[in-house]
C-alpha positions as CSV (number, residue, x, y, z in Angstrom):
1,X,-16.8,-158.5,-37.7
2,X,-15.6,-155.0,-37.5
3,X,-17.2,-153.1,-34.5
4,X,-17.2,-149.7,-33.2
5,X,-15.0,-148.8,-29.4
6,X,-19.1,-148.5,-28.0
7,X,-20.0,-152.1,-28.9
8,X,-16.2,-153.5,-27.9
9,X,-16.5,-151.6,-24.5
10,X,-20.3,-153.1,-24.0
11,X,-18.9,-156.6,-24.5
12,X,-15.8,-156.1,-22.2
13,X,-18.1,-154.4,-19.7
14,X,-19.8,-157.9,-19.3
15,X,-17.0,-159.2,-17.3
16,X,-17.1,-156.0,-14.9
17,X,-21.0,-157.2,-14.2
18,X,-20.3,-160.4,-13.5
19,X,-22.2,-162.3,-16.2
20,X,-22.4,-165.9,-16.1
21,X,-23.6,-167.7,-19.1
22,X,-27.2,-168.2,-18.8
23,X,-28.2,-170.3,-22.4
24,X,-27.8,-170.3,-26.1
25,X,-30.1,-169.9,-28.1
26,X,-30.3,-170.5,-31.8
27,X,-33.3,-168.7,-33.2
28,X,-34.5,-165.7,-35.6
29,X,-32.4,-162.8,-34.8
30,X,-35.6,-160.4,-34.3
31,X,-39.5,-160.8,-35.1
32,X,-39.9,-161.3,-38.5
33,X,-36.2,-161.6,-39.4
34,X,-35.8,-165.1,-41.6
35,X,-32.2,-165.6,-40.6
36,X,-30.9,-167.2,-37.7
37,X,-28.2,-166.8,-34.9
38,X,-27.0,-168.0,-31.8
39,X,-27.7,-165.6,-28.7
40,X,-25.4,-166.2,-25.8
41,X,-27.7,-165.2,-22.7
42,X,-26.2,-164.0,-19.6
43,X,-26.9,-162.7,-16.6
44,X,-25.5,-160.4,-14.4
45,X,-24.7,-159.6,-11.0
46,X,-28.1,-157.1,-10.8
47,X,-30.4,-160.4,-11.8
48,X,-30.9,-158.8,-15.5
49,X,-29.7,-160.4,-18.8
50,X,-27.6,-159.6,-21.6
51,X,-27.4,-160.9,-24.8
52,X,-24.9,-161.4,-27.6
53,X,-26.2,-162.5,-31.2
54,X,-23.5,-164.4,-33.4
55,X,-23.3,-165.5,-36.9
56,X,-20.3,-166.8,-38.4
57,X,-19.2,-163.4,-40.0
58,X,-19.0,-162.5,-36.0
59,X,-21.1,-160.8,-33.5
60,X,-23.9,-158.9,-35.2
61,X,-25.7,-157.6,-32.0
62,X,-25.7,-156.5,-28.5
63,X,-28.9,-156.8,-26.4
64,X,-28.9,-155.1,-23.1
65,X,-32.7,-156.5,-22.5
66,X,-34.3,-153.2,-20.7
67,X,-33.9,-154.4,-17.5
68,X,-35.5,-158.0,-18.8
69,X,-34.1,-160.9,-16.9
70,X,-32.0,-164.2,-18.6
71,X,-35.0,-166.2,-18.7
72,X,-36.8,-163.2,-19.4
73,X,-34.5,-162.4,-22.6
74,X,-34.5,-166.4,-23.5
75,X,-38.8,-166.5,-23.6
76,X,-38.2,-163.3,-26.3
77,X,-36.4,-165.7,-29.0
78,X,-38.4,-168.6,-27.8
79,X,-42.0,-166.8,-28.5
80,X,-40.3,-165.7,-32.0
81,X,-41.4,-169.7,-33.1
82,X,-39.0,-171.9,-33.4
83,X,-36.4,-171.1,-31.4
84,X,-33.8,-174.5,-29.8
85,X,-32.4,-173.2,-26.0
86,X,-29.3,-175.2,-24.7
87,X,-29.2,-174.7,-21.2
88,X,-25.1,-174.0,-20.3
89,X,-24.7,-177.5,-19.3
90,X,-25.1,-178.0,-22.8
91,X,-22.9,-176.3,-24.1
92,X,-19.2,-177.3,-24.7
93,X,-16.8,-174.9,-23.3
């Protein structure tokens, strides 16, 4: 999906912090929101978590948590309902 240099740069940045994956989470994209996504949770070298939301039209958000942490950022989707976490051993690389 088309994105602007700001978003790109955010993404790219993630590699200059270190992130690790955390989980993935399939869940509502926000509170309220009836469609669904996967959010790729990592963290970072500072201990706080970042999240990229991905449909298959591309990704259709960046989350930079406000200073939340991974698990932090994974309890968010998972008190939205009825949210399914894979933990990165999980998930096929």
């Amino acid at each position: 999906m088309p994105a602007g240099a700001g978003v790109v740069d955010r993404i790219i940045g993630l590699r200059d912090e270190g992130a690790e994956l955390h989980a993935v989470v399939w869940a509502r994209e926000s509170f309220g929101s009836p469609e669904r996504a996967y959010v790729l949770v990592y963290g970072v070298e500072s201990g706080a978590g970042r999240a990229v939301s991905v449909k298959e039209s591309g990704i259709v958000g960046v989350y930079f948590g406000c200073g939340a942490s991974p698990p932090g950022l994974v309890s968010f989707w998972e008190a939205n309902g009825d949210a399914v976490v894979y933990p990165p051993s999980d998930v096929k690389r």
